[in-house]
Structures are given as structure tokens and as C-alpha cells.
C-alpha positions as CSV (number, residue, x, y, z in Angstrom):
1,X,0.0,0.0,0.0
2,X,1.2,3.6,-0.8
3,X,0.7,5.8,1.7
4,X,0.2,9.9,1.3
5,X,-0.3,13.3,2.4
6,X,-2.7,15.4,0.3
7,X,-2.4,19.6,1.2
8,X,-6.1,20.7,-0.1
9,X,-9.0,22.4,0.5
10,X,-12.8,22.0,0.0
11,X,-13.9,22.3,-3.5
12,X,-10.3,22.2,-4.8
13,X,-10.7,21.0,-8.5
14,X,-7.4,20.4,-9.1
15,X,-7.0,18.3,-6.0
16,X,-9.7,16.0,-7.4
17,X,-8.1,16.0,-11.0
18,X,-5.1,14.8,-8.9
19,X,-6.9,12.0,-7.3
20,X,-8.0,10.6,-10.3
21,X,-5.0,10.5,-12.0
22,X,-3.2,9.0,-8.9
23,X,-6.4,6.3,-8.8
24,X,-5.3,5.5,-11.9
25,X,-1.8,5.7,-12.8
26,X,-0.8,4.2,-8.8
27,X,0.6,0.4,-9.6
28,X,-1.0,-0.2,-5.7
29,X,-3.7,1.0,-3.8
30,X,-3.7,4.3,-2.4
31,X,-3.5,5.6,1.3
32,X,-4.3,9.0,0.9
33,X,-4.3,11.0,4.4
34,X,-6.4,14.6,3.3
35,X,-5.2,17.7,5.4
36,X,-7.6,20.9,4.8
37,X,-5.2,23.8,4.5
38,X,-8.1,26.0,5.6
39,X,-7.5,24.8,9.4
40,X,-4.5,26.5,9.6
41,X,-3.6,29.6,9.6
42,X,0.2,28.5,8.9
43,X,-0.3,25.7,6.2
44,X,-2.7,28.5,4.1
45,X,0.0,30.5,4.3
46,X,2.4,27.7,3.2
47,X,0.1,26.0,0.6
48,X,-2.5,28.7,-0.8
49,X,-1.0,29.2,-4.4
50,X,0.6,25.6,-4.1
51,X,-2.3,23.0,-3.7
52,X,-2.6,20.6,-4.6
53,X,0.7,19.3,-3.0
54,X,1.0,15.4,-2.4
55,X,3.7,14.1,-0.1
56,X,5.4,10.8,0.5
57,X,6.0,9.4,4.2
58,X,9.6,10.4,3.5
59,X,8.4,13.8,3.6
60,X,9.5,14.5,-0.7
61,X,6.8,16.8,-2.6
62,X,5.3,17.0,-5.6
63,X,3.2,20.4,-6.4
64,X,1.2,20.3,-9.4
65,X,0.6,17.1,-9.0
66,X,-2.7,17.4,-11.3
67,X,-0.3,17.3,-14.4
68,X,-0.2,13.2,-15.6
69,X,3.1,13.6,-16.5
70,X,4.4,15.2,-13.4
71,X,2.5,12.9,-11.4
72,X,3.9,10.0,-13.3
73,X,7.4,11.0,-13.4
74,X,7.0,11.8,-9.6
75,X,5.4,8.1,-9.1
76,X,8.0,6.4,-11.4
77,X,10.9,7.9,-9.1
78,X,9.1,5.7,-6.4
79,X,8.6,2.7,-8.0
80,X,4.7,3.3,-7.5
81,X,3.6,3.5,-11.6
82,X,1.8,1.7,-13.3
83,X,4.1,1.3,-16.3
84,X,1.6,-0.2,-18.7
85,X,-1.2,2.4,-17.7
86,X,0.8,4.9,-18.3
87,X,2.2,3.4,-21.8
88,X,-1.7,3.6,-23.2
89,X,-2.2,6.9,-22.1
90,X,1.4,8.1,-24.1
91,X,-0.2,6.1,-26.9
92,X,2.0,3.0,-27.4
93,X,1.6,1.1,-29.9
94,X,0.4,-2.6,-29.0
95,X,-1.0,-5.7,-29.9
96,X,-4.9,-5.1,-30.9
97,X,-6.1,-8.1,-28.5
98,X,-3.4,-7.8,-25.7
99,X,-5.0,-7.8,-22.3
100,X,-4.3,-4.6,-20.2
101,X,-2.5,-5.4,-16.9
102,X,-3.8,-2.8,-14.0
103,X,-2.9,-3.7,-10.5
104,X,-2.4,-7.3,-11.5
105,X,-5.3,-7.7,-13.0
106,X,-5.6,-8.4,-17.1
107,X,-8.4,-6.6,-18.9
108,X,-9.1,-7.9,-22.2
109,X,-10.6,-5.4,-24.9
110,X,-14.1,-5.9,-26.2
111,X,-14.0,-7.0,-29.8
């Protein structure tokens, strides 16, 4: 399981844009601990302009997040992407009845 910290705040599109893409571009499932910058007077300060930031348990950041390719880079560095997820969304090329692997599952495509 990967476990992270998510700076946001209520109604925070981006945030969600983030979550989605971390739903599905995460080779694992997702630990996500949500902290509302609005409670605190020091994290708005420290996160206003920058949300949504995600951070690891070894405390390394990613701002921006919401960006796939930032995200990805950020989860490859980690060890934490889903390599052939990430491959269909770049548009590589393969085989027209291969299965999709996601989280160790195969997907087949329809005919």
C-alpha cells in the first residue's frame, strides 16, 4: 500500500483532478491521508497558491501534481507506476487483443 499526504482544501478541482489520476496511474492501492489547509492559519500560508501538493512518508513533494506527467514522473521515481497504464495513455503502440494489466489484473478489450 502507498501511503500519502494530500495539502487541499474543499472544492479544490485540481485536488480532485489529482486524485484521479493518482487512482489510476498508482501500480498499488492508495493511502491517501487529506489535510484541509483551511484549518490552519500556517499551512494557508504555506500552501495557498501551491495546492494541490501530495507528499510521500519520507516527507519529498510534488506540487502540481494534477499534471499526468508530473505525477507520473514523480510516481516512477518511487517505484509506485503503473508502467503499462501509463504506456496507453502516451499512446503505445500494442498488440490489438493484448490484455491490459492494471494492479495485476488483465483486462481484455471488447471485440
Amino acid at each position: 500500500m502507498i501511503r500519502l499526504t494530500l495539502y487541499t482544501t474543499l472544492g479544490c478541482h485540481l485536488c480532485s483532478l489529482l486524485e484521479a489520476n493518482l487512482e489510476r496511474l498508482a501500480n498499488a492501492e492508495v493511502a491517501l491521508k487529506r489535510i484541509d489547509i483551511a484549518t490552519s492559519a500556517s499551512l494557508l500560508a504555506l500552501y495557498a497558491e501551491r495546492i494541490p501538493v501530495l507528499m510521500d512518508e519520507a516527507g519529498a513533494m510534488l506540487e502540481r501534481g494534477f499534471e499526468a506527467p508530473r505525477l507520473a514522473a514523480w510516481l516512477a521515481q518511487r517505484n509506485w507506476l503503473d508502467q503499462s497504464v501509463w504506456a496507453l495513455e502516451r499512446g503505445a503502440k500494442r498488440a490489438p487483443n493484448a490484455p491490459t494489466v492494471h494492479r495485476g489484473r488483465r483486462y481484455l478489450k471488447a471485440p
